[in-house]
N, C-alpha and C positions, 0 to 999 in steps of 0.2 A: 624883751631884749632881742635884738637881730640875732642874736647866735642861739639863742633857744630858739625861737621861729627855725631858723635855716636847720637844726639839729632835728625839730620836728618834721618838716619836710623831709629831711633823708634820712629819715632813723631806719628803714629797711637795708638802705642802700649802705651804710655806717654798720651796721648789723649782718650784710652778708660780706663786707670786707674783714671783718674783723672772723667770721667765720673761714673764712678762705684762710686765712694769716694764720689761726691755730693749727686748720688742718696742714698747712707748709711747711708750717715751724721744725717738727720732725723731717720733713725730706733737706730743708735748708743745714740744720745742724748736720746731718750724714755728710752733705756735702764740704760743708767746710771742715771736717773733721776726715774727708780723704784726703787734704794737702800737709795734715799734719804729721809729725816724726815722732813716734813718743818715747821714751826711753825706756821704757818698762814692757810688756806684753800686752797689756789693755792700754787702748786708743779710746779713754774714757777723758783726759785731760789734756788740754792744749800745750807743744809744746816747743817748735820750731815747725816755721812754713817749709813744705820740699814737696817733688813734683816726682820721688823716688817712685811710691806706686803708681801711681799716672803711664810711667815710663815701662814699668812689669808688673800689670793687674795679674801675670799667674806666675806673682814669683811665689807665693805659696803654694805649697803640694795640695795638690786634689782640689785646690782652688777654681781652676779652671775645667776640671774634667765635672765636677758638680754640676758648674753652672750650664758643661754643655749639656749634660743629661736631663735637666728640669726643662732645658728649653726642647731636647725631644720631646719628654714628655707631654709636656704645653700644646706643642703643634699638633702630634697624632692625637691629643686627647681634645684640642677643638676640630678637628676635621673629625673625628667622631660623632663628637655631641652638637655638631651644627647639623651635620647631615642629618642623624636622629633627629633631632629637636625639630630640624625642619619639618622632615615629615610628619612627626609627630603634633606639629603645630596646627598645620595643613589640614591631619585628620580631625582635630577636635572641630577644628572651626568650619568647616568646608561640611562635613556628612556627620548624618546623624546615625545612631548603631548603638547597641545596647551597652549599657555600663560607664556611658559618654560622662554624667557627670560624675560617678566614682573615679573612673581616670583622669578627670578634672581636677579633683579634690585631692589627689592619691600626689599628682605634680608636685604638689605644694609642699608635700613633705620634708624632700631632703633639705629644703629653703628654712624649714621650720624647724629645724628633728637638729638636737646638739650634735657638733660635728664629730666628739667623743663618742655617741652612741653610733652612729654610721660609723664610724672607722673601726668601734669594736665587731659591726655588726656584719661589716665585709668581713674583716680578718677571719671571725668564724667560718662562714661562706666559705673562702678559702681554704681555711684547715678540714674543713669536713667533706670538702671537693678534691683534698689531697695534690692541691696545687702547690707547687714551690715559690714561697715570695721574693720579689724580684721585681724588673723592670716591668714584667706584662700584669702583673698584680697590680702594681701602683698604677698602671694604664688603665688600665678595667674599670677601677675605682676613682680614677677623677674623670672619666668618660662618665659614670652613673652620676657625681654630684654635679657634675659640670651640667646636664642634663637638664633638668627642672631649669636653670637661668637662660638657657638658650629658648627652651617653651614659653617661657616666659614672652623674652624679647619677640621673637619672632610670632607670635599669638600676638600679641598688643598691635603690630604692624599690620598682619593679613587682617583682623579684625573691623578696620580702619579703610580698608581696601574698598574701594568701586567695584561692585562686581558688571558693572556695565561697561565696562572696559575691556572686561574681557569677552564679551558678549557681542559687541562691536569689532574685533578682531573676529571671531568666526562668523560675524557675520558678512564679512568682508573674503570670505571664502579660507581664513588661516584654521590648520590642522591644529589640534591637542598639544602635541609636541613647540609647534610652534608660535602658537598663542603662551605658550607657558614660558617658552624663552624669551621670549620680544616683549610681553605684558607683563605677566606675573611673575616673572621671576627681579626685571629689574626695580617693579614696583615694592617689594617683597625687599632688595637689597637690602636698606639701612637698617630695617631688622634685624636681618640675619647677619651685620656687619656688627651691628652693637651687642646682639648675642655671643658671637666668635670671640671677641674683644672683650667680652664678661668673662668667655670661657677660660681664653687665654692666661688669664690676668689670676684668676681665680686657682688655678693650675698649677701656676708659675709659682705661687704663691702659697700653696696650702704645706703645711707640715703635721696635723694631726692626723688626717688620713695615711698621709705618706709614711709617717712614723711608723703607724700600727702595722701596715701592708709591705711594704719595702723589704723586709728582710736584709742582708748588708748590702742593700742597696743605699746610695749617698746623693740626695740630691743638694740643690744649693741652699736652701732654708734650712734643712736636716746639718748641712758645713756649717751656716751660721752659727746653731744651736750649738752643734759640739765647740766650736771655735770659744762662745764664748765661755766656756765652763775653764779653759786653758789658755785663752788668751784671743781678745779682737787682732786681726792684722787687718793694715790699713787699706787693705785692698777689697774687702767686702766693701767697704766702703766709697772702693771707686765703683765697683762694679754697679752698686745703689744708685749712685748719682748717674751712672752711664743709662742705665734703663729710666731710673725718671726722667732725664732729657730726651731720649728718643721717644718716652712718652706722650712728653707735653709736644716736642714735635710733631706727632703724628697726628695729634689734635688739633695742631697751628695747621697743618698741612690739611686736614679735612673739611676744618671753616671754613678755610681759604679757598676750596675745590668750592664747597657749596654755596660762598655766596658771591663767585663767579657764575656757576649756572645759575642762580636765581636772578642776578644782574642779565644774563643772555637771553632767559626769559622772558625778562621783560622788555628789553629791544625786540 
């Protein structure tokens, strides 16, 4: 029959739409469930359209100072672990030096290691370094797991690298310094751009480590959590939908860079 033919032809393509759809289905529901009013505390059922939290995503207390604080932390804790991870990416792959593939091996860990035992396994760290948990605790600690994803990314990229590239730069008379910015560094970019964007994301997002290390510190995942034991307000739920749009935009926005210069390219 025509529609099993054509079914077999695109069963891949029918296969990764339908996987896209399951993984959206939860950002789609968040979102239509921030226009709604519920009459009760939990924003679990639909139950008049309104554009109330739209209009004051921090009419809830600590709604807003949460979510500014996870986004510090997010930031100083990718400008952390890209800077590390870079170099750290740089040393495995670039020179050779004893213990190369233990440190290799040793990376993979926090990627591997349940996020309950790292968070128990800082906390101790901390208590037995007599540090006070807080803001620079919970920094510390997603700078360390953030870590391994950025080696990651940025390892697979330089791996991948031409080193005749750079090679042809000095030999064209460019210095160390600026062979590494002019070459390497830009070659090296979408690496360390989809590491940062790991880290970020990753960050922004984690509440077991944060839990454990935080002390009364309150980020935005830690707000969700309590929120909803007392009740969802509808405004986590703008604030959900605000960052997956400026999400999927910055990914419409980087296609869209990249398959401009690959169009300039080829003129």
């Amino acid at each position: 029959m025509p529609v099993l033919r054509w079914i077999r032809r695109n069963l891949v393509v029918i296969a990764g739409l339908l996987t896209l759809a399951y993984m959206i289905l939860p950002n789609i529901v968040v979102m239509v469930f921030s226009f709604n009013k519920p009459k009760g505390r939990f924003n679990y059922s639909w139950q008049q359209f309104s554009l109330e939290a739209w209009k004051d995503p921090c009419g809830v207390a600590d709604v807003c100072g949460s979510l500014s604080l996870s986004l510090q932390i997010a930031f100083w804790a990718t400008l952390g672990a890209t800077a590390l991870g870079t170099m750290i990416a740089f040393a495995l792959v670039r020179y050779r030096f004893r213990a190369r593939g233990a440190i290799n091996s040793l990376i993979f860990l926090p990627m591997a290691m349940p996020e309950v035992v790292m968070a128990a396994s800082l906390l101790t760290l901390f208590l037995n370094m007599g540090a006070q948990l807080g803001f620079w605790t919970v920094l510390i600690a997603h700078i360390m797991f953030c870590l391994s994803f950025v080696v990651t990314a940025v390892k697979a990229r330089v791996m991948s690298m031409d080193p005749r590239l750079e090679e042809a730069a000095r030999d064209l008379y460019a210095g160390p310094v600026q062979t590494f910015v002019r070459v390497t560094l830009p070659i090296a970019a979408p690496g360390i751009a989809a590491g940062a964007l790991l880290a970020f994301a990753l960050s922004f997002d984690d509440f077991i480590i944060t839990n454990f290390n935080a002390g009364s510190t309150v980020t935005f995942p830690m707000f969700v959590w309590g929120s909803a034991q007392r009740g969802t307000p509808v405004q986590i739920n703008v604030i959900g939908t605000a960052m997956f749009v400026i999400a999927v935009l910055m990914v419409l926005v980087g296609q869209l860079i990249a398959s401009r210069r690959k169009s300039n390219a080829r003129n």
